[in-house]
Gaussian input, Z-matrix of N, CA and C with variables (Angstrom, degrees):
# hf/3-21g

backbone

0 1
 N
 C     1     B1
 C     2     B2     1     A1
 N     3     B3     2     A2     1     D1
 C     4     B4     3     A3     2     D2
 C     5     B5     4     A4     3     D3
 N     6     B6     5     A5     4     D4
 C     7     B7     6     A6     5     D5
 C     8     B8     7     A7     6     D6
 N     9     B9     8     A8     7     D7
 C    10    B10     9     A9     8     D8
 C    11    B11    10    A10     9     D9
 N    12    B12    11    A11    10    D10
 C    13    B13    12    A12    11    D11
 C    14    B14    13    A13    12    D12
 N    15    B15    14    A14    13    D13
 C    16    B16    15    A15    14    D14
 C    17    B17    16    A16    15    D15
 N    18    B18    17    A17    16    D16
 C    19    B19    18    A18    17    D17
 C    20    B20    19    A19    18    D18
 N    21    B21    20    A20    19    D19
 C    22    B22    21    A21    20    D20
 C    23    B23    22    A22    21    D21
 N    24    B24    23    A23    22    D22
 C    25    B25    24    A24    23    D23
 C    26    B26    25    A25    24    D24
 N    27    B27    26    A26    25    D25
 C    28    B28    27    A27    26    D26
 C    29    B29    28    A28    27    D27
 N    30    B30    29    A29    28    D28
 C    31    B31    30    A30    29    D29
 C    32    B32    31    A31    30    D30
 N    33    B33    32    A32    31    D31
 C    34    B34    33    A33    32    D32
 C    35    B35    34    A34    33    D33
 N    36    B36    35    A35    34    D34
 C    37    B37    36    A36    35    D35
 C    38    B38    37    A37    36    D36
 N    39    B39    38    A38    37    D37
 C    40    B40    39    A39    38    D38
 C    41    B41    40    A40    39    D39
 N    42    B42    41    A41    40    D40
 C    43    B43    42    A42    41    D41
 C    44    B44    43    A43    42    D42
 N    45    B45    44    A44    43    D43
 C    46    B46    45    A45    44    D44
 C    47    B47    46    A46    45    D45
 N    48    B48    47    A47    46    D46
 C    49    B49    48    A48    47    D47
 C    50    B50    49    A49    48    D48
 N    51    B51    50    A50    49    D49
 C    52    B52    51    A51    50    D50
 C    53    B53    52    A52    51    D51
 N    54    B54    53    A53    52    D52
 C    55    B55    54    A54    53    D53
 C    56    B56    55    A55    54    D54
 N    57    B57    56    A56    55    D55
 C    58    B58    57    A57    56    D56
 C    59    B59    58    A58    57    D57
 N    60    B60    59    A59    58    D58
 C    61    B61    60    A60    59    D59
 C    62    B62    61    A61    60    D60
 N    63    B63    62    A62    61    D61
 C    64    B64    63    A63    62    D62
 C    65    B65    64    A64    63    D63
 N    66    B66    65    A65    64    D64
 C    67    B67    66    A66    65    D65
 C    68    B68    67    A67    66    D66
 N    69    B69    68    A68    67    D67
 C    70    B70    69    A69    68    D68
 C    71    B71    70    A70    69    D69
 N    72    B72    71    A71    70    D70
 C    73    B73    72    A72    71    D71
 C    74    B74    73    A73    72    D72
 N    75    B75    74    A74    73    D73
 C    76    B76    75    A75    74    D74
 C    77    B77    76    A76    75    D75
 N    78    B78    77    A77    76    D76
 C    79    B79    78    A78    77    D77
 C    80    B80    79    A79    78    D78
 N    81    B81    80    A80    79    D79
 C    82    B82    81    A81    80    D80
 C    83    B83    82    A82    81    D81
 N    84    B84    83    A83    82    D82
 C    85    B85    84    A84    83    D83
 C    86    B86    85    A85    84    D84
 N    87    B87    86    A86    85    D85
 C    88    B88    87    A87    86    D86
 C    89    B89    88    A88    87    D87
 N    90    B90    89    A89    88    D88
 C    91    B91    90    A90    89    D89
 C    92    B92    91    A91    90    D90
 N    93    B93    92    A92    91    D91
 C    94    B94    93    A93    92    D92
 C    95    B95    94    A94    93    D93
 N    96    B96    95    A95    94    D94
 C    97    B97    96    A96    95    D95
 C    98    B98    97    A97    96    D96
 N    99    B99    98    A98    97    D97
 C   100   B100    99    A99    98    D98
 C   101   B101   100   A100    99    D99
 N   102   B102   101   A101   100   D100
 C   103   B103   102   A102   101   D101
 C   104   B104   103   A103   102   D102
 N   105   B105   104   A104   103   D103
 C   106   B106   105   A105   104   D104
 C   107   B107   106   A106   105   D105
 N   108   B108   107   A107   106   D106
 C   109   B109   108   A108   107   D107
 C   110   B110   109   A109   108   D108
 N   111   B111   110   A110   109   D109
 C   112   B112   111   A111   110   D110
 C   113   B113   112   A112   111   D111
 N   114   B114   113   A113   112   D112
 C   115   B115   114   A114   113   D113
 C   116   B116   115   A115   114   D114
 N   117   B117   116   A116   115   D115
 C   118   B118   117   A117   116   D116
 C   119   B119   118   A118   117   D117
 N   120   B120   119   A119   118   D118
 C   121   B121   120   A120   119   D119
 C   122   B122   121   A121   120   D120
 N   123   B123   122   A122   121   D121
 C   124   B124   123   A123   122   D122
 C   125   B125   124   A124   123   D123
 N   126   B126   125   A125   124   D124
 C   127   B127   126   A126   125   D125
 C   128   B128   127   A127   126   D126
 N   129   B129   128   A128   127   D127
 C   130   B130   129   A129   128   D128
 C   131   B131   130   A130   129   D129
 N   132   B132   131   A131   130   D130
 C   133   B133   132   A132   131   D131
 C   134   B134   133   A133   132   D132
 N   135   B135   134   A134   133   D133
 C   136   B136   135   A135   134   D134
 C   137   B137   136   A136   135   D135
 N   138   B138   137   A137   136   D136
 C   139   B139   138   A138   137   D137
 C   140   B140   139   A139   138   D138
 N   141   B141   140   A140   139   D139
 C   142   B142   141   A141   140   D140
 C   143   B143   142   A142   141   D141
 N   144   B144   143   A143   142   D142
 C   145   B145   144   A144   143   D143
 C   146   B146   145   A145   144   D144
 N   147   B147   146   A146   145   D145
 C   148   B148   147   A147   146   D146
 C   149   B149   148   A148   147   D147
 N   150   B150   149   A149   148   D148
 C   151   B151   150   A150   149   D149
 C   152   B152   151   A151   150   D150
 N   153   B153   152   A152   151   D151
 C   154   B154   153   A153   152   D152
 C   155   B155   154   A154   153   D153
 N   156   B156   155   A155   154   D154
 C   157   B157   156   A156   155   D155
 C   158   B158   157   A157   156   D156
 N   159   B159   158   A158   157   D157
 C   160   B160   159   A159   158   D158
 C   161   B161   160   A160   159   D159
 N   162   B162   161   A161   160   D160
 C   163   B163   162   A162   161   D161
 C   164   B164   163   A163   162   D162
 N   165   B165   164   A164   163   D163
 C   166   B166   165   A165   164   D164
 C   167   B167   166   A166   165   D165
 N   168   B168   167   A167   166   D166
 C   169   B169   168   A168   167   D167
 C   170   B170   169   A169   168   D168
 N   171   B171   170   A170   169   D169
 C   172   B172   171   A171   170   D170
 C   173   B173   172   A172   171   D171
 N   174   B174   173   A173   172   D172
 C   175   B175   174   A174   173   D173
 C   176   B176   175   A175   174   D174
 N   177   B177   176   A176   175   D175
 C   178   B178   177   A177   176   D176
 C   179   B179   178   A178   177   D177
 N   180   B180   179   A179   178   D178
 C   181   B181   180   A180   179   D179
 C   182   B182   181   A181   180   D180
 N   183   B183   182   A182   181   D181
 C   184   B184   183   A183   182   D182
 C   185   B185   184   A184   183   D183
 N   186   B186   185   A185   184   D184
 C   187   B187   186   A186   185   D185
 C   188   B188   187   A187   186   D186
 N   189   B189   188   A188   187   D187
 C   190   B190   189   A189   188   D188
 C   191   B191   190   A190   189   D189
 N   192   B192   191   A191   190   D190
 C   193   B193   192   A192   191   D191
 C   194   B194   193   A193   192   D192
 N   195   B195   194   A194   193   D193
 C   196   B196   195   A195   194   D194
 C   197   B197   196   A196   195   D195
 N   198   B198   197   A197   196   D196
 C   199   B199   198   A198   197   D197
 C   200   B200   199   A199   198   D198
 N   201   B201   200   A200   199   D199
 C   202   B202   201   A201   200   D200
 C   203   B203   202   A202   201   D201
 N   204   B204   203   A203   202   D202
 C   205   B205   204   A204   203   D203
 C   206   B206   205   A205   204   D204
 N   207   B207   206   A206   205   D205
 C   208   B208   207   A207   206   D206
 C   209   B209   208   A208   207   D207
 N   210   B210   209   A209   208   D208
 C   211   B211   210   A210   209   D209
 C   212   B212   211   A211   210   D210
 N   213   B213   212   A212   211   D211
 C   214   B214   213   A213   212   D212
 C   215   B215   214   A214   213   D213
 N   216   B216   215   A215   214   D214
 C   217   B217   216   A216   215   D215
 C   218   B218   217   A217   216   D216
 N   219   B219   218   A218   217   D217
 C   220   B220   219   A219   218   D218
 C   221   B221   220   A220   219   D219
 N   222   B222   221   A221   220   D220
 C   223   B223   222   A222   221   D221
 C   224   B224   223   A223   222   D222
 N   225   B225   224   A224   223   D223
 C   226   B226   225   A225   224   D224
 C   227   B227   226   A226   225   D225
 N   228   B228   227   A227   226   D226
 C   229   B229   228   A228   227   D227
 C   230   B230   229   A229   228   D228
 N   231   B231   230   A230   229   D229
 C   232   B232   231   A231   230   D230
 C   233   B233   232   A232   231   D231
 N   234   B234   233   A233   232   D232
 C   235   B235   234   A234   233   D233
 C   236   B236   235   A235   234   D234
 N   237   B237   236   A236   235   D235
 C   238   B238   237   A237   236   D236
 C   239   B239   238   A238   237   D237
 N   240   B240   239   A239   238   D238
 C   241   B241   240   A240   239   D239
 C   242   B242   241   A241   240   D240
 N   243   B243   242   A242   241   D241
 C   244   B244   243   A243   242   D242
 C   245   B245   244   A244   243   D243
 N   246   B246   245   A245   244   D244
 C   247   B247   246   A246   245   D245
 C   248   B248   247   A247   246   D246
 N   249   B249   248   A248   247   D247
 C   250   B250   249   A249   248   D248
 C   251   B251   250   A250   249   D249
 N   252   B252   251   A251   250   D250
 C   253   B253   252   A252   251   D251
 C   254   B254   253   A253   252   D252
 N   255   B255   254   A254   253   D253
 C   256   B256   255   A255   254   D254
 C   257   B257   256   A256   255   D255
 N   258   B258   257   A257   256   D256
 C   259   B259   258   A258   257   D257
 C   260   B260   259   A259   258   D258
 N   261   B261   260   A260   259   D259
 C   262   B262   261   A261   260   D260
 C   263   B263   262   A262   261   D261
 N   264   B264   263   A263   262   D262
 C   265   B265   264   A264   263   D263
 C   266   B266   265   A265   264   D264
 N   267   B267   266   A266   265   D265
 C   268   B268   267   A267   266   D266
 C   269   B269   268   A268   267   D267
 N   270   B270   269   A269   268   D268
 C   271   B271   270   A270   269   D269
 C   272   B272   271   A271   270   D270
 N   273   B273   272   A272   271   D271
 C   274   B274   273   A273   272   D272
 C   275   B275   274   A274   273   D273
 N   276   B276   275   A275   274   D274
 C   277   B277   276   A276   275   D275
 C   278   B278   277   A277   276   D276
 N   279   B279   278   A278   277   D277
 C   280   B280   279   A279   278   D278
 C   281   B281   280   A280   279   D279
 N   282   B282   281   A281   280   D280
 C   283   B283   282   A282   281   D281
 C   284   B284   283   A283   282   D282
 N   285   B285   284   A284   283   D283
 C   286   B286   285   A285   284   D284
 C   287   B287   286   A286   285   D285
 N   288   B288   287   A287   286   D286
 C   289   B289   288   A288   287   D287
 C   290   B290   289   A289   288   D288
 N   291   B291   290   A290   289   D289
 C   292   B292   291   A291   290   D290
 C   293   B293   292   A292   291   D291
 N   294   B294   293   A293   292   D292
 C   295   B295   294   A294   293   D293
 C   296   B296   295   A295   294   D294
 N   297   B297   296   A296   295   D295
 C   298   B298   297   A297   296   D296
 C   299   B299   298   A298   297   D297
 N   300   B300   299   A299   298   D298
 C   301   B301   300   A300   299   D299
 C   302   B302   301   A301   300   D300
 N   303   B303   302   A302   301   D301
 C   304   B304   303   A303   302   D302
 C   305   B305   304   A304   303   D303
 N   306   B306   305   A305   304   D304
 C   307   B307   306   A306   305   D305
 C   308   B308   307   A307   306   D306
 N   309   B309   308   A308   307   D307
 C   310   B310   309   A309   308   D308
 C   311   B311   310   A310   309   D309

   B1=1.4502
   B2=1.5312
   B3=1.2424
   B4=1.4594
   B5=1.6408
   B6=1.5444
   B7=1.7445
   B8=1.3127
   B9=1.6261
   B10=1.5102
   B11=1.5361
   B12=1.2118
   B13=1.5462
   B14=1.8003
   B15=1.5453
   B16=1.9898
   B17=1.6272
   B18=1.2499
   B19=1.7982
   B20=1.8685
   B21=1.4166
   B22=1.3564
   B23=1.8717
   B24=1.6245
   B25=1.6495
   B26=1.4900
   B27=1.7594
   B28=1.6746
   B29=1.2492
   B30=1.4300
   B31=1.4691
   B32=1.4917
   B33=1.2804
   B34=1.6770
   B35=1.3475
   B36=1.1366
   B37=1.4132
   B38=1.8225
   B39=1.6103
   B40=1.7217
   B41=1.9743
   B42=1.2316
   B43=1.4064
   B44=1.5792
   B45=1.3480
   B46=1.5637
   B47=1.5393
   B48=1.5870
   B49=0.4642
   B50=1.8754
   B51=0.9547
   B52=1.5301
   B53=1.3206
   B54=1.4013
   B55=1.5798
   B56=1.2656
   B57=1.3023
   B58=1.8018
   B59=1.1178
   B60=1.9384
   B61=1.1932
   B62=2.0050
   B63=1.0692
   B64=1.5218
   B65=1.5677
   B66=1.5666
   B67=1.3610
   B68=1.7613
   B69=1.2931
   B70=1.8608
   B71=1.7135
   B72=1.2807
   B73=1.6168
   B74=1.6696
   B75=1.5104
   B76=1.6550
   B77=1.6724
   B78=1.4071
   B79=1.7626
   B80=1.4102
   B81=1.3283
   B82=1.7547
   B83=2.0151
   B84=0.9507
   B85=1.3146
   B86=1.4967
   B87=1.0054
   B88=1.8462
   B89=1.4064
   B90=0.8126
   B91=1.6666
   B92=1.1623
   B93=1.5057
   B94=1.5685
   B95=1.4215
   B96=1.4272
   B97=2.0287
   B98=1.4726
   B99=1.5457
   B100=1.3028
   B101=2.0403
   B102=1.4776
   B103=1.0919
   B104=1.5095
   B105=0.7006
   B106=1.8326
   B107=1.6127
   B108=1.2134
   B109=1.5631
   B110=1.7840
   B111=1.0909
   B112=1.8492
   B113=1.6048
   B114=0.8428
   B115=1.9624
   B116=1.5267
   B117=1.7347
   B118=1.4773
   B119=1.2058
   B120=1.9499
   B121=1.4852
   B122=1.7518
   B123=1.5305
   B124=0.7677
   B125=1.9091
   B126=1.8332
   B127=1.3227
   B128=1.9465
   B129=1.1039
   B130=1.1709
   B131=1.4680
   B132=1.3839
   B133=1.2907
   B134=1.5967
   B135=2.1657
   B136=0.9086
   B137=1.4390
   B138=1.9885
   B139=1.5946
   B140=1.3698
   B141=1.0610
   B142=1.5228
   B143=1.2706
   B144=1.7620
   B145=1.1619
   B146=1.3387
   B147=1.0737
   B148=1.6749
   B149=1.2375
   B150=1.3639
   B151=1.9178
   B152=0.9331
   B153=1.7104
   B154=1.3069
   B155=1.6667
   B156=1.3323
   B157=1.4961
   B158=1.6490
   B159=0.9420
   B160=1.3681
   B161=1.6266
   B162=1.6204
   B163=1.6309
   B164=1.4886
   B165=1.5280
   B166=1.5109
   B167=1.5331
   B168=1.1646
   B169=1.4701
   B170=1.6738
   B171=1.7079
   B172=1.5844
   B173=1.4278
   B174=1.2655
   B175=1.6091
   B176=1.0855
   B177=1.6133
   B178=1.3315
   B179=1.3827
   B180=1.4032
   B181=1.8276
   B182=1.4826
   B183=1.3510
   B184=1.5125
   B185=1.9915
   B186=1.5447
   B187=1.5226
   B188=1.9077
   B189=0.8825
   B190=1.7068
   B191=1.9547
   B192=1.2224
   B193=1.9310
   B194=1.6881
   B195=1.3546
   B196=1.3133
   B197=2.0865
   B198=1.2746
   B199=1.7898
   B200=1.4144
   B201=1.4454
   B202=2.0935
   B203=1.1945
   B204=1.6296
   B205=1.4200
   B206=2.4012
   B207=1.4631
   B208=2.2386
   B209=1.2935
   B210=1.5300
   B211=1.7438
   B212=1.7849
   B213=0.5407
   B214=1.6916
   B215=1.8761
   B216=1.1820
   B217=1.3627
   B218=1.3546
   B219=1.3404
   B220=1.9765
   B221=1.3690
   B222=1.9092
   B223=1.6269
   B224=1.6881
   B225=0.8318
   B226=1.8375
   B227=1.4625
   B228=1.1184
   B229=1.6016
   B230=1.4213
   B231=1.4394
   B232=1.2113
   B233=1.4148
   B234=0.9326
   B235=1.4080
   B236=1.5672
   B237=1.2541
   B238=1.7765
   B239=1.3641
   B240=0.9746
   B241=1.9126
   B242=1.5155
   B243=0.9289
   B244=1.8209
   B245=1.3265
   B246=1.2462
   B247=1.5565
   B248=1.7691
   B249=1.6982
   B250=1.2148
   B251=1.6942
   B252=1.4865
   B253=1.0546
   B254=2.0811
   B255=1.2118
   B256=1.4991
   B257=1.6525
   B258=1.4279
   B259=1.5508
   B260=1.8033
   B261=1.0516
   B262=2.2780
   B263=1.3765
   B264=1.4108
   B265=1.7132
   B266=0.8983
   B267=1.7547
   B268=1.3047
   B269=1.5960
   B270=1.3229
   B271=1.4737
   B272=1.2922
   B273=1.4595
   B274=1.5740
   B275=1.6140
   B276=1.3219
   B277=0.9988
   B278=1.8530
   B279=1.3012
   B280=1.7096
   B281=1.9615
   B282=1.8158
   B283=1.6976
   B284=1.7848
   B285=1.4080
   B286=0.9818
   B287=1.9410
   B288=1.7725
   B289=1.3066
   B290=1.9130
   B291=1.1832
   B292=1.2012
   B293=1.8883
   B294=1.4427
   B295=1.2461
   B296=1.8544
   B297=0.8190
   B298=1.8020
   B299=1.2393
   B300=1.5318
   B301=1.4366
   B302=2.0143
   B303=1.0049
   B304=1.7824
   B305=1.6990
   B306=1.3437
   B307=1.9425
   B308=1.5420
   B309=0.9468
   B310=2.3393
   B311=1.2877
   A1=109.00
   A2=114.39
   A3=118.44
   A4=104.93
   A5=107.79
   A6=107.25
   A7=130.82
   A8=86.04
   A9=96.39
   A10=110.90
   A11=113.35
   A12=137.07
   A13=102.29
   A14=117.85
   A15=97.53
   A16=95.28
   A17=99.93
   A18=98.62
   A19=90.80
   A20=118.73
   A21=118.68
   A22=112.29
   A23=101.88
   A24=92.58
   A25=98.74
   A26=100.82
   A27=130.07
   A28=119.40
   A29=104.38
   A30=111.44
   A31=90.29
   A32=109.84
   A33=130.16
   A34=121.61
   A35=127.02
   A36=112.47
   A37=100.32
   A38=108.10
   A39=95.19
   A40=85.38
   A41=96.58
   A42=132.25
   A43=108.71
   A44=98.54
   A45=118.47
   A46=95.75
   A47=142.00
   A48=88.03
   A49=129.44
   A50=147.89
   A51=131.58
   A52=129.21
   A53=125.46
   A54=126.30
   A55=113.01
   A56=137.31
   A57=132.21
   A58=136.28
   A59=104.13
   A60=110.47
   A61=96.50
   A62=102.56
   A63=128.20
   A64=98.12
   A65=109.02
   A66=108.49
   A67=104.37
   A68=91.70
   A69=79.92
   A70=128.48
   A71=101.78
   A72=119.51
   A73=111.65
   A74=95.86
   A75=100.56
   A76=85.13
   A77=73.81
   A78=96.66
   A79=104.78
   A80=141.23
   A81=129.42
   A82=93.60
   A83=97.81
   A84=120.85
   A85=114.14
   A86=135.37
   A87=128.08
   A88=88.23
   A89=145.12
   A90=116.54
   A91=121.63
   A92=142.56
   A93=119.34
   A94=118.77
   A95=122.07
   A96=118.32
   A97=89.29
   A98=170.08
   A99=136.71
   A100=81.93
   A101=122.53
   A102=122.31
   A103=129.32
   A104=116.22
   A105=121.96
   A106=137.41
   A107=106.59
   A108=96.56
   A109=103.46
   A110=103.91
   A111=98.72
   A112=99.07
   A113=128.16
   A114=133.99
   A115=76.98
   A116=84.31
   A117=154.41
   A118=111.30
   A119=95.23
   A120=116.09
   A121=94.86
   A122=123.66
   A123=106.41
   A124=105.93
   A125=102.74
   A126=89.80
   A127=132.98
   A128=122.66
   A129=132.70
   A130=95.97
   A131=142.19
   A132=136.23
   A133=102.59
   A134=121.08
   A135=93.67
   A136=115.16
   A137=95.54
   A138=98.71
   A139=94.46
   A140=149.55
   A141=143.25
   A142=111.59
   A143=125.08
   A144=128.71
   A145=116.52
   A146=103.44
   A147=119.60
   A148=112.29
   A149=114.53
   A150=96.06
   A151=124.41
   A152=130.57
   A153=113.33
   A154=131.53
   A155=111.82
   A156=126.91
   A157=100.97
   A158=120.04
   A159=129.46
   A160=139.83
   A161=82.29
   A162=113.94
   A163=109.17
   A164=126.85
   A165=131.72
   A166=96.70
   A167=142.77
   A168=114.69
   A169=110.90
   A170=112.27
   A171=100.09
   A172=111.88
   A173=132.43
   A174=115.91
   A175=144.26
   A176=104.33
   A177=131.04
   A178=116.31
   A179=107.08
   A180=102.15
   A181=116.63
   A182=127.66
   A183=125.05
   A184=95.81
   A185=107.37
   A186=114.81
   A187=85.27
   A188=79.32
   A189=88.70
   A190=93.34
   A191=123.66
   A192=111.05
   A193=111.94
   A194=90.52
   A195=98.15
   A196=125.29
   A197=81.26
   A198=91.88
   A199=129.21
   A200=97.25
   A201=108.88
   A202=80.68
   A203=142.40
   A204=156.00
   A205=58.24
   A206=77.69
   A207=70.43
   A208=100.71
   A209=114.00
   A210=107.60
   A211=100.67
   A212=104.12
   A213=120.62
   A214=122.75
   A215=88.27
   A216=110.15
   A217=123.92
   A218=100.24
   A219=113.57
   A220=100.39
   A221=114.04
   A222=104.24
   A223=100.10
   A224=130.66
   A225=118.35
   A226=96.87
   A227=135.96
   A228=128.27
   A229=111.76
   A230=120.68
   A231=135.82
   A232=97.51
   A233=140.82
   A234=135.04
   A235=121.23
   A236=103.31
   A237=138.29
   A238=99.05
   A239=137.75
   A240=124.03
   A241=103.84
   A242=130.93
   A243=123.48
   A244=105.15
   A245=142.31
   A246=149.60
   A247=112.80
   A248=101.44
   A249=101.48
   A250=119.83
   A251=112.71
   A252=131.95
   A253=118.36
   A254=88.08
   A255=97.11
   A256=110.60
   A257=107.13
   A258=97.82
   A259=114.48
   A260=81.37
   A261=81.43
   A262=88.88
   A263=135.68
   A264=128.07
   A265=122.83
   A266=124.70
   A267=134.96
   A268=107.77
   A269=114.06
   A270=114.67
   A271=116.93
   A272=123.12
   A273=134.92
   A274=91.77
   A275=123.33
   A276=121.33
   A277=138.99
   A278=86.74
   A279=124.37
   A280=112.55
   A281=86.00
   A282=93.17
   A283=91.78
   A284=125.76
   A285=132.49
   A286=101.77
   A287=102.43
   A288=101.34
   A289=100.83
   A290=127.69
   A291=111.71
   A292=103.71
   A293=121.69
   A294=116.18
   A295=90.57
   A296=143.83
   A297=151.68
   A298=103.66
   A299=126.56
   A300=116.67
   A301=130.63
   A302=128.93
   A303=115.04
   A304=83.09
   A305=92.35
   A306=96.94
   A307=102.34
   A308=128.42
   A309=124.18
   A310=74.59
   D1=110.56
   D2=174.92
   D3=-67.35
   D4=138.26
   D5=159.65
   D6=-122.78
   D7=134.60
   D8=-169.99
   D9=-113.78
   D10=129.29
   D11=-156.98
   D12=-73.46
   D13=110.46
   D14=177.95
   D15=-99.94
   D16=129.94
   D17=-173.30
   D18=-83.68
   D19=142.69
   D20=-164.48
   D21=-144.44
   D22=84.60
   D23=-164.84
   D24=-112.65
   D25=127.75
   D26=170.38
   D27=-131.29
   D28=174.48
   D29=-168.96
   D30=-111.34
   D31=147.49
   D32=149.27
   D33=-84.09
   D34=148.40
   D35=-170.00
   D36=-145.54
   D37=119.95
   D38=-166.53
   D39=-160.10
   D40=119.18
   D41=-173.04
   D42=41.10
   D43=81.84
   D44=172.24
   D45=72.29
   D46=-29.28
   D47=-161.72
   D48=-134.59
   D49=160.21
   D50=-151.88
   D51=-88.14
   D52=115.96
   D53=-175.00
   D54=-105.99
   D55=100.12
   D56=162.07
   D57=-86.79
   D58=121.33
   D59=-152.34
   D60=-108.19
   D61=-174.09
   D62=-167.12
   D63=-137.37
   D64=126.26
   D65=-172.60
   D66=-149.80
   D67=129.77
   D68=173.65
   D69=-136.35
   D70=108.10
   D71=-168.33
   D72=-73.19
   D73=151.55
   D74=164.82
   D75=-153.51
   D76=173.43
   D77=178.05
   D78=-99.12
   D79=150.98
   D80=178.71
   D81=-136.88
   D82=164.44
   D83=172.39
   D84=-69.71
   D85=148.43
   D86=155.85
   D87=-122.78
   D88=12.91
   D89=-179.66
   D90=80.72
   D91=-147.78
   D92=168.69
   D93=-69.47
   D94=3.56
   D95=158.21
   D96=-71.57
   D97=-25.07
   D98=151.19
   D99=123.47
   D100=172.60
   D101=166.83
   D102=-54.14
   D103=142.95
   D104=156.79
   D105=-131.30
   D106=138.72
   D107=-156.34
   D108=-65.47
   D109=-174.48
   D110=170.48
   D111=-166.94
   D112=119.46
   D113=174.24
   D114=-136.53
   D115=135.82
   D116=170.58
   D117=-122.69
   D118=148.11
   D119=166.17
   D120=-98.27
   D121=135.26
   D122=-175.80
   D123=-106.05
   D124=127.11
   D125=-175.29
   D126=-86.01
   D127=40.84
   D128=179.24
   D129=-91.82
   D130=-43.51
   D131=-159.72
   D132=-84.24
   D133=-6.61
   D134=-174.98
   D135=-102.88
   D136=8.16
   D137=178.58
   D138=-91.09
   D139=-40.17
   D140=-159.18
   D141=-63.75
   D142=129.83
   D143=156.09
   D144=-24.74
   D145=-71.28
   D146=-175.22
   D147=-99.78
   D148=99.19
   D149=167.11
   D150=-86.64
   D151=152.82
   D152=172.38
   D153=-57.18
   D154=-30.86
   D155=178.30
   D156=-53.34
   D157=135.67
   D158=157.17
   D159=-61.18
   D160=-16.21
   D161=173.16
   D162=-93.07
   D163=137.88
   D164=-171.22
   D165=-95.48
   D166=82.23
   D167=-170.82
   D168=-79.14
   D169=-15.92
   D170=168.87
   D171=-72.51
   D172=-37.53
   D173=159.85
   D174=-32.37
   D175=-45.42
   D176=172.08
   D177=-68.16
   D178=-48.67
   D179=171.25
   D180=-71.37
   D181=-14.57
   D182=-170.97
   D183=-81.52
   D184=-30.43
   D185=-158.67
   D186=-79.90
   D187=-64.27
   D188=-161.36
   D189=-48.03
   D190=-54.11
   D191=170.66
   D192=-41.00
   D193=-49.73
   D194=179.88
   D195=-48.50
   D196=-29.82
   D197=176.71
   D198=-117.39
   D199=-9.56
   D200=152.15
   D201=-52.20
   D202=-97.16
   D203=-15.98
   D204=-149.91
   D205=-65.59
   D206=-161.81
   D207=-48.01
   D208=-41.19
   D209=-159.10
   D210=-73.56
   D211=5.79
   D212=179.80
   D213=-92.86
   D214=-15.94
   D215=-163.93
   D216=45.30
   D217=56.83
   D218=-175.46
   D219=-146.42
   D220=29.46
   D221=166.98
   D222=-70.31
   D223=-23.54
   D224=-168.31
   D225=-99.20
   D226=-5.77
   D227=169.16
   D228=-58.70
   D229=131.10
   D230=-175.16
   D231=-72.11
   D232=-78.97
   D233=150.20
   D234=35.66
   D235=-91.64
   D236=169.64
   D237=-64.01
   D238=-53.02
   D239=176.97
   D240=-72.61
   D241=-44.38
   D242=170.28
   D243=-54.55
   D244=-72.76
   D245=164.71
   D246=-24.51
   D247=-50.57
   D248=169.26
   D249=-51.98
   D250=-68.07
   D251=171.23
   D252=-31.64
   D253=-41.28
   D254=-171.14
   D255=-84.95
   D256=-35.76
   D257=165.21
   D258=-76.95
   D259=-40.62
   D260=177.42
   D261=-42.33
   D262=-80.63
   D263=-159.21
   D264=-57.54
   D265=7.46
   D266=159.22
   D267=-48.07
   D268=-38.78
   D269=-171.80
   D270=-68.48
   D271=-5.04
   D272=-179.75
   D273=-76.90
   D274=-63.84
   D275=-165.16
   D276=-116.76
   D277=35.10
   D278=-167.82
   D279=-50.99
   D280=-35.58
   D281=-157.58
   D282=-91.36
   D283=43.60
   D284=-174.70
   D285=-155.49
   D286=109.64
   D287=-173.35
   D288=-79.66
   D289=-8.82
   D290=-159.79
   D291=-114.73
   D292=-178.54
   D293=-153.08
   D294=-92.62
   D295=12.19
   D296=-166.00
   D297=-113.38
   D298=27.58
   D299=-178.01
   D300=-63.14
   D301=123.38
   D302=-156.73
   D303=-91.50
   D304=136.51
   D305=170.04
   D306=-105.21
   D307=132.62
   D308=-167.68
   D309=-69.70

């Protein structure tokens, strides 16, 4: 079974308000269980400065935590704003897959 990649970009939409994500499907083999679909976020676009996608999906996942986190009633939990905080500064050091990232 050859695979062919459907690049697939939508919005989520969760208490008013709108998150757009970047998603990319293939079909895979199981063997005699028959195909199954599989969509992925793919994470190379969320280390790259620049991704090619036009869609930010690390923005989108920090916004959208960010508003479980209220609809949850744990926006004022110290907790969830430290966590928040600590994945946002992921973007300092993104273009680095390993934990030794140098900031200039």
């Amino acid at each position: 079974m050859t695979r062919q990649t459907t690049f697939i970009e939508d919005t989520l939409e969760l208490w008013g308000e709108r998150f757009p994500f970047y998603l990319e499907h293939q079909q895979i083999g199981l063997g005699a269980a028959g195909p199954a679909d599989f969509y992925y976020m793919p994470t190379s676009p969320l280390r790259k400065k620049r991704p090619k996608q036009k869609i930010s999906n690390f923005h989108s996942c920090l916004e959208h935590f960010r508003c479980v986190a209220q609809l949850g009633g744990h926006g004022n939990d110290w907790d969830q704003q430290r966590d928040h905080l600590l994945a946002s500064s992921y973007e300092l050091v993104r273009t680095d897959k390993g934990g030794s990232a140098h900031i200039p």
